[in-house]
C-alpha positions in Angstrom: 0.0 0.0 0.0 1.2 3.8 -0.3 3.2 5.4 2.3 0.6 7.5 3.9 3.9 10.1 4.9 3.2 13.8 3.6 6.8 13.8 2.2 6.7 14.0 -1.9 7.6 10.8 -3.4 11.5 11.4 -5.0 11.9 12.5 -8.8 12.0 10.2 -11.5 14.1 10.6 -14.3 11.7 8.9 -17.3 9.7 11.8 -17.4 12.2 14.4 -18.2 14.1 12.1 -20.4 13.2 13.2 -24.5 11.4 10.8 -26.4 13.2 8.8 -28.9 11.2 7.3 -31.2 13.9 5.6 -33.5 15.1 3.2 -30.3 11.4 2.3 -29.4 10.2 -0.8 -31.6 6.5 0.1 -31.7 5.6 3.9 -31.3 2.7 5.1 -30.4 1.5 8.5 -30.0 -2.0 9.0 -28.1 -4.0 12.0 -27.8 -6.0 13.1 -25.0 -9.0 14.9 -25.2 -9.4 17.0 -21.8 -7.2 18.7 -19.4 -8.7 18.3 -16.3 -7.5 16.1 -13.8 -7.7 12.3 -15.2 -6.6 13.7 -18.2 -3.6 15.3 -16.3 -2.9 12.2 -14.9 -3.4 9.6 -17.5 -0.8 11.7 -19.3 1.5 11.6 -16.8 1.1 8.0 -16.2 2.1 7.5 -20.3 4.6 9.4 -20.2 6.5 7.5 -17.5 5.9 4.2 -19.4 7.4 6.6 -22.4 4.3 6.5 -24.3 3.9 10.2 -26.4 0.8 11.3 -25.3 -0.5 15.4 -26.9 -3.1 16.4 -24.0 -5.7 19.0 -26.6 -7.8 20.7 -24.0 -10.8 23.9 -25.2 -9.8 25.8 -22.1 -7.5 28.8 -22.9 -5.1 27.5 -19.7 -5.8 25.2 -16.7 -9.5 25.8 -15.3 -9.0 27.5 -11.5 -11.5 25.9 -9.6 -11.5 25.9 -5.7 -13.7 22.7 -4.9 -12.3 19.8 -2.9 -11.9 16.8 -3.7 -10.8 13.7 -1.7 -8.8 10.4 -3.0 -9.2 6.6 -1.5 -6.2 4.4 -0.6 -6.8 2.5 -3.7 -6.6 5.4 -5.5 -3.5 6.8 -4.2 -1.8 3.2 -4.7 -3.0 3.8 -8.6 -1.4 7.4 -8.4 1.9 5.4 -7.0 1.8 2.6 -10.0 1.3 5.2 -12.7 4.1 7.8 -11.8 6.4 8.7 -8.8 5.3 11.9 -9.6 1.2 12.0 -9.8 1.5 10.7 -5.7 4.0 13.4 -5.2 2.1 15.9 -6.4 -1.1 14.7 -4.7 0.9 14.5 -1.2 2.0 18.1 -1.8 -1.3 19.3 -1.5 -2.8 17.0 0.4 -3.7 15.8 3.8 -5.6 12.9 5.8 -8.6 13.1 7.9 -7.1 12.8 11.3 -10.0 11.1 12.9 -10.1 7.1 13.0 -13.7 7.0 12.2 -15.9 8.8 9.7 -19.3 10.5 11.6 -22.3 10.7 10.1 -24.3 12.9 12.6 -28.1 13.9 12.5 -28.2 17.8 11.4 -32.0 17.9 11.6 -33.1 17.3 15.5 -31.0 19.0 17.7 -32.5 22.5 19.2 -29.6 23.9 20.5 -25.9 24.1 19.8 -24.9 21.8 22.7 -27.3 19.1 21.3 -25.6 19.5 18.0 -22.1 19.5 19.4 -22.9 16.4 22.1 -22.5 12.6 21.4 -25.8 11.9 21.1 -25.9 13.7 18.0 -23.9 10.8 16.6 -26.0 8.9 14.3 -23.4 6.0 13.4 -19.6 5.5 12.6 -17.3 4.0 10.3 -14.0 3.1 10.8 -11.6 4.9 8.0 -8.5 2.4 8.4 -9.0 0.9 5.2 -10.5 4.1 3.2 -7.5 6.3 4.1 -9.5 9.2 2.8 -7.0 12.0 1.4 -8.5 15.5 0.7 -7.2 18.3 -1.4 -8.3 21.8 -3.7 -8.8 20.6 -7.1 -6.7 23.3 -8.6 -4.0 22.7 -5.8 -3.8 19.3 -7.4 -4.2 20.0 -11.3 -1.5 22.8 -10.8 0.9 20.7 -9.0 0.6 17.8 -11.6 0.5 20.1 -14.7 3.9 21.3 -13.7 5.4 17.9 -14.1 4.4 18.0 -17.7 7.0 18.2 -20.6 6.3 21.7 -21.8 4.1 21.5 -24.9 2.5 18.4 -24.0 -0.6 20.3 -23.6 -2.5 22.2 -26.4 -5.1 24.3 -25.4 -7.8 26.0 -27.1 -8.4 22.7 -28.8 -12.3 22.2 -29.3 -13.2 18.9 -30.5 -15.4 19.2 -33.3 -15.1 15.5 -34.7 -12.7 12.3 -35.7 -11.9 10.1 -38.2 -11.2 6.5 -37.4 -12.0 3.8 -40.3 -9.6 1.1 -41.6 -8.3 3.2 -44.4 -6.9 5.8 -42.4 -3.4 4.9 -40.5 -4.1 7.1 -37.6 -6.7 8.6 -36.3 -7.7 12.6 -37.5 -8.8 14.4 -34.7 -10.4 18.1 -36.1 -10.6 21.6 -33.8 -13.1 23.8 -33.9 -10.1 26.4 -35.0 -9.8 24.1 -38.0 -6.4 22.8 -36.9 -6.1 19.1 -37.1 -4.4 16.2 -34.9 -3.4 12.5 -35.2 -2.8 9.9 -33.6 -2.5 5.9 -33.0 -5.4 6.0 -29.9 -8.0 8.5 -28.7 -8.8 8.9 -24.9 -11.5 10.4 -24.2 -11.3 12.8 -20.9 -13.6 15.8 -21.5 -15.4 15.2 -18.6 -19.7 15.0 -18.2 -20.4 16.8 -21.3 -17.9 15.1 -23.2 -17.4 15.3 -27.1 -15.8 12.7 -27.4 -18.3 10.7 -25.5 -21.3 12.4 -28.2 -19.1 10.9 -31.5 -18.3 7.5 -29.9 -21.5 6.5 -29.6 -23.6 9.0 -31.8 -25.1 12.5 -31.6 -28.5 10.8 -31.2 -28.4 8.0 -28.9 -29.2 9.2 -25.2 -26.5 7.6 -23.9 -24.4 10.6 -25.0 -25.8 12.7 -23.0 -26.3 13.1 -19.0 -29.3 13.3 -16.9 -29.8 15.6 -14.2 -30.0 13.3 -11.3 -32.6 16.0 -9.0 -30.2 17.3 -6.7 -28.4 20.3 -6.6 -24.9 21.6 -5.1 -23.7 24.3 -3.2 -20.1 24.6 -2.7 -18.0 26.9 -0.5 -14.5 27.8 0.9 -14.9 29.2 4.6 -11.8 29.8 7.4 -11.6 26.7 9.9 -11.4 28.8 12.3 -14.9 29.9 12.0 -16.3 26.5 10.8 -14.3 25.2 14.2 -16.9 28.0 15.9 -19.9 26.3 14.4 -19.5 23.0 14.8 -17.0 22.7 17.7 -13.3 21.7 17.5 -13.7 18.2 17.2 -15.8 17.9 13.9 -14.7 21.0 12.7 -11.4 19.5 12.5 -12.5 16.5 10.9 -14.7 15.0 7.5 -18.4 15.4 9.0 -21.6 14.9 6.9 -25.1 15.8 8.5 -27.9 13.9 7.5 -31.5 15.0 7.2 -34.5 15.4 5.1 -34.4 15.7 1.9 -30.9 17.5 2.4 -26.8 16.9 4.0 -23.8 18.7 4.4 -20.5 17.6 4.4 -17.3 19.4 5.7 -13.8 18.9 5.9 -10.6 20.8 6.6 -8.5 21.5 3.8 -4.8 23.7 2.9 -3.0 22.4 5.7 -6.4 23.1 8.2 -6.7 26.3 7.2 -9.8 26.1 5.3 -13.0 23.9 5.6 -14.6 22.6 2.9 -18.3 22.8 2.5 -20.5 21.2 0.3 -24.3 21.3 0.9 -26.6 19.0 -1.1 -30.5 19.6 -1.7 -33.1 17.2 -3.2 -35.1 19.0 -6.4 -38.0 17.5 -7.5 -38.7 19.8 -10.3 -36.9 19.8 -14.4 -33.6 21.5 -14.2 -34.3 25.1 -15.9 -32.1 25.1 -18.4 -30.0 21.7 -19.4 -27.3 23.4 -21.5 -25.9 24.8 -18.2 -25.3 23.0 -14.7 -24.8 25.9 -13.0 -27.5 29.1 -12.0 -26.3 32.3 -9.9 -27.6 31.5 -6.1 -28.1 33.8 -2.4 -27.1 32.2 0.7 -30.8 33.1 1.5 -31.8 30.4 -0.6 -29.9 27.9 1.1 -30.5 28.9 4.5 -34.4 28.8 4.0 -33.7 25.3 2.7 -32.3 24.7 6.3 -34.4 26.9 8.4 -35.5 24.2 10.7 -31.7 22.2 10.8 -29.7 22.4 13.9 -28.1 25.6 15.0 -25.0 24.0 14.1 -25.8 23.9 10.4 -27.4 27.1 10.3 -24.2 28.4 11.2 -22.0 27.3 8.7 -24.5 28.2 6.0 -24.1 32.0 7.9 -20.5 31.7 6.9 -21.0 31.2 3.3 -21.0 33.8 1.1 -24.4 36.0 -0.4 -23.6 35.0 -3.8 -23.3 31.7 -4.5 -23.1 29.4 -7.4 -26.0 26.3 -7.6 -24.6 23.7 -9.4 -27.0 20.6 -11.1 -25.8 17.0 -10.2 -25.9 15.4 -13.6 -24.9 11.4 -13.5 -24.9 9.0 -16.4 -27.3 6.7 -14.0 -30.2 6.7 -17.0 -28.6 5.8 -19.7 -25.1 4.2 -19.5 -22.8 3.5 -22.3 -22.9 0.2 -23.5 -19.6 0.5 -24.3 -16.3 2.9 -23.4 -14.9 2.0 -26.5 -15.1 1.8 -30.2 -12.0 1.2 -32.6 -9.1 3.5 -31.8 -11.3 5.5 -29.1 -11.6 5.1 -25.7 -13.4 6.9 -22.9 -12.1 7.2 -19.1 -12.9 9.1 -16.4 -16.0 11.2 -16.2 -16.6 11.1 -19.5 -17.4 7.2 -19.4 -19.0 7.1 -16.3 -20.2 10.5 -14.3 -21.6 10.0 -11.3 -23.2 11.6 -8.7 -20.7 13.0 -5.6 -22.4 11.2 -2.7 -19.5 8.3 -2.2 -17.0 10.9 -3.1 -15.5 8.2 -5.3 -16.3 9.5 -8.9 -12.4 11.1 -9.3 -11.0 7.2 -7.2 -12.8 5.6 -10.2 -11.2 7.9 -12.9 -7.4 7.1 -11.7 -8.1 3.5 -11.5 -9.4 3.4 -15.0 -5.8 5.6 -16.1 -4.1 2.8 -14.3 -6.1 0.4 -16.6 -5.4 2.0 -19.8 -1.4 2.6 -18.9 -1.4 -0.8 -18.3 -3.0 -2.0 -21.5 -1.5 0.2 -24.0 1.9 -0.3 -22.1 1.4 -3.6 -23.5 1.0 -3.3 -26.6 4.2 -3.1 -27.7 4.7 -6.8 -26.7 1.6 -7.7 -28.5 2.8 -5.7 -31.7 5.8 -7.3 -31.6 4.4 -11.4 -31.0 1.5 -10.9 -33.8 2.9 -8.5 -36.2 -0.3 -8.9 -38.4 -2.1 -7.7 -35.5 -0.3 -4.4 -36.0 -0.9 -1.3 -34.0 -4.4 -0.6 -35.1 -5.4 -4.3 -34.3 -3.3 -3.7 -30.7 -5.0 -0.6 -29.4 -8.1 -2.1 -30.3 -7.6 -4.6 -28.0 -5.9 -2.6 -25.4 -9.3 -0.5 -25.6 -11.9 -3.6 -25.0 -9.3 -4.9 -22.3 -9.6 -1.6 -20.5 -13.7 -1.8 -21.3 -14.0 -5.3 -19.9 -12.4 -4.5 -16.8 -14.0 -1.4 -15.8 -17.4 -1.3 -16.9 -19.3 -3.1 -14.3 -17.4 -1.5 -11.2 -18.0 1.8 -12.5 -21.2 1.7 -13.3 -21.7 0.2 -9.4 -20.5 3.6 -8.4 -23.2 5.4 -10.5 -25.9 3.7 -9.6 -24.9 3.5 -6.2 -23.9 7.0 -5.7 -27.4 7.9 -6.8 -28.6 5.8 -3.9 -26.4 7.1 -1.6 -27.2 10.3 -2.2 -30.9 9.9 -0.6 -29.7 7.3 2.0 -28.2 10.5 3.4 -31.4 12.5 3.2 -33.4 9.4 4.7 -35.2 9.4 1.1 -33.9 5.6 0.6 -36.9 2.8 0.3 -34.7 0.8 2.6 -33.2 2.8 5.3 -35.4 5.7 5.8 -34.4 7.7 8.9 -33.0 4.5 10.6 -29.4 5.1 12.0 -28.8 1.5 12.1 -30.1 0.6 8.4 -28.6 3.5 7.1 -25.4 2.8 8.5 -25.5 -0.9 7.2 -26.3 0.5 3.8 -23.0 3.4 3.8 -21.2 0.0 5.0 -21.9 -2.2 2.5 -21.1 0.0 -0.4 -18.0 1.8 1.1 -16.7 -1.2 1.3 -17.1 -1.9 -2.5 -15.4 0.7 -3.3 -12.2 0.6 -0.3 -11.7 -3.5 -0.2 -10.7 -3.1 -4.2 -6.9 -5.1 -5.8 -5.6 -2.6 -7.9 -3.0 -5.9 -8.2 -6.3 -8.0 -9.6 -7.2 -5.2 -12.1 -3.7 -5.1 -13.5 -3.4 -8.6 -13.9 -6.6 -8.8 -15.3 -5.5 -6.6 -17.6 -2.7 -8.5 -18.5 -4.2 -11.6 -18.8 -6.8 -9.9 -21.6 -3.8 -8.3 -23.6 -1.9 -11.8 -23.5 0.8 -10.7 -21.4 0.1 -13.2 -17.8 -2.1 -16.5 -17.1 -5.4 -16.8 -15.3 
């Protein structure tokens, strides 16, 4: 498992060494759509297997964006087998939940601020030896990892507009909305819910292209500990803590070294999102606090914190209408733009780095396959890498969508079968969280393996 130490993990020379193409026996040059953080990452995880990768992301630079974000064991052990320096930049900027357990309290009940703060607030527990929760900014992350990359790796103000990938061409054409083009060998898809990459791979028209608002909606802030310490006393302030209630939670955690909390605060909306080519509306902090009128002192505080003008931002998932497949030909989808979920088991980003440890893996092999079934070819070879990575991922990720979607209203007792019960909800958050912690990253590589002819069942 990963050294849980906050000390980076040492340089390693591969990826500052130039690419030389004439000493490497099958070449491939991949291009990733997206520059966000799986696509970050997958690129650094190719390059340190010295695979060219060409990141093409729309953005004009990196997107700042403050949100947390938090990382299981599992994932952090992918991080570790895809590059030295993806975990090193990850433990630069991030830090572990220092509590043993993680609380789940009721939000709701409680009258005063003593009731909110006391034990008996405590709904149920769950021990985090075996998550190992990391939490981090998003940008903190993306920055730190961007700098790693080999300057002009990344391209931005590349729109995808469409590709070309039939038998005739030897790589595949990948054309911008500035009317440049691209090529390459393989096409990874990392653009993310409202991926173009995900709308050509399996067709403008088929609803499966497309997400589905998933009736709840997100408010998400940056507030001093100090303060949030103030609302919710020292102990949880310090600490991951979610309040449950009806038809609405919170979750905070400390972030930047426990100088900031993290708050995200999660409503149920029964009614059609207003406008579906935007997931985000302009918001007050009036709105959410008459949301939470009747929640614990506690909570009411921490919504005082947040600022007047906030941003409300639609929880899309791909929970109606998965892909039937990540892949077609010489294009792949990982990440978000495969499988968007819902945030509730704050796993959606854990699934996107096991899936770049999955596709490093497989197209890592397929030199070896190039090189035993030379008819195969390269075309033939990524092909197969693509369905290897398909096969193996599929049906765990699309357990985290639907069951993030669940989640989501076990937390605001909504759930046919936990309602408001501490004891069935907690055996619900149990059950599932441990799907997603008790995961071999050593099983999915081999597996891997075994489907790109490199090891034995």
């Amino acid at each position: 498992m990963v050294n849980d130490a906050l000390s980076p993990s040492p340089p390693d020379p591969v990826l500052t060494r130039p690419f030389n193409q004439e000493n490497d026996p099958v070449p491939l040059e991949i291009a990733i759509i997206g520059g966000g953080i799986i696509g970050v990452m997958l690129a650094l995880g190719l390059l340190h297997h010295g695979i060219q990768v060409t990141v093409y992301e729309r953005a004009s630079t990196f997107p700042e964006i403050g949100a947390g974000m938090a990382f299981t064991a599992v994932a952090r052990e992918c991080m570790r087998r895809l590059s030295p320096q993806v975990l090193a930049a990850f433990e630069r900027v991030g830090s572990p939940n220092p509590h043993p357990q993680n609380r789940y309290w009721d939000g709701f009940h409680p009258t005063t601020k003593e009731e909110a703060q006391s034990a008996d607030a405590l709904l149920f527990q769950l021990s985090t030896h075996d998550m190992g929760f990391w939490t981090c900014l998003r940008a903190g992350l993306l920055n730190e990892m961007s700098r790693e990359l080999p300057e002009g790796t990344v391209k931005f103000g590349k729109r995808l507009v469409s590709y070309e990938d039939d038998e005739v061409v030897e790589k595949v054409v990948l054309r911008f909305a500035d009317g440049s083009e691209g090529r390459a060998d393989a096409v990874i898809g990392c653009d993310g819910l409202r991926s173009r990459t995900r709308q050509l791979l399996l067709g403008e028209s088929n609803p499966a292209a497309y997400p589905s608002y998933s009736h709840k909606v997100a408010y998400r802030a940056v507030v001093p500990i100090a303060a949030g310490m103030a609302a919710l006393g020292e102990d949880r302030g310090s600490n991951q803590c979610l309040q449950m209630g009806p038809g609405a939670h919170m979750l905070t955690y400390p972030l930047a070294g426990f100088t900031l909390m993290n708050v995200a605060i999660f409503t149920t909306d029964p009614t059609p999102w207003p406008d579906a080519s935007k997931i985000t509306m302009p918001a007050t902090r009036s709105e959410v606090a008459s949301v939470f009128a009747s929640w614990s002192p506690s909570v009411r505080e921490i919504i005082a914190l947040l600022p007047e003008n906030l941003t409300k931002w639609a929880l899309y998932d791909m929970y109606e209408h998965p892909a039937a497949s990540y892949c077609r030909g010489r294009v792949c989808l990982v990440g978000d733009a495969a499988h968007a979920s819902s945030p509730h088991h704050g796993a959606g980003a854990c699934m996107g780095v096991e899936d770049c440890l999955a596709m490093v893996t497989a197209l890592d092999s397929v030199r070896g396959v190039v090189q035993e079934r030379k008819a195969l070819g390269v075309r033939g070879a990524v092909r197969q890498a693509f369905e290897a990575v398909n096969a193996v991922r599929w049906e765990r990720s699309q357990w985290q969508v639907r069951s993030a979607r669940e989640t989501g209203d076990i937390y605001e007792w909504m759930y046919p079968g936990s309602g408001d019960s501490s004891e069935r909800c907690k055996q619900e958050i149990e059950g599932r969280t441990r799907r997603i912690w008790e995961f071999s990253v050593e099983e999915m590589v081999r597996e891997v393996r075994v489907l790109m002819g490199e090891a034995r069942i």
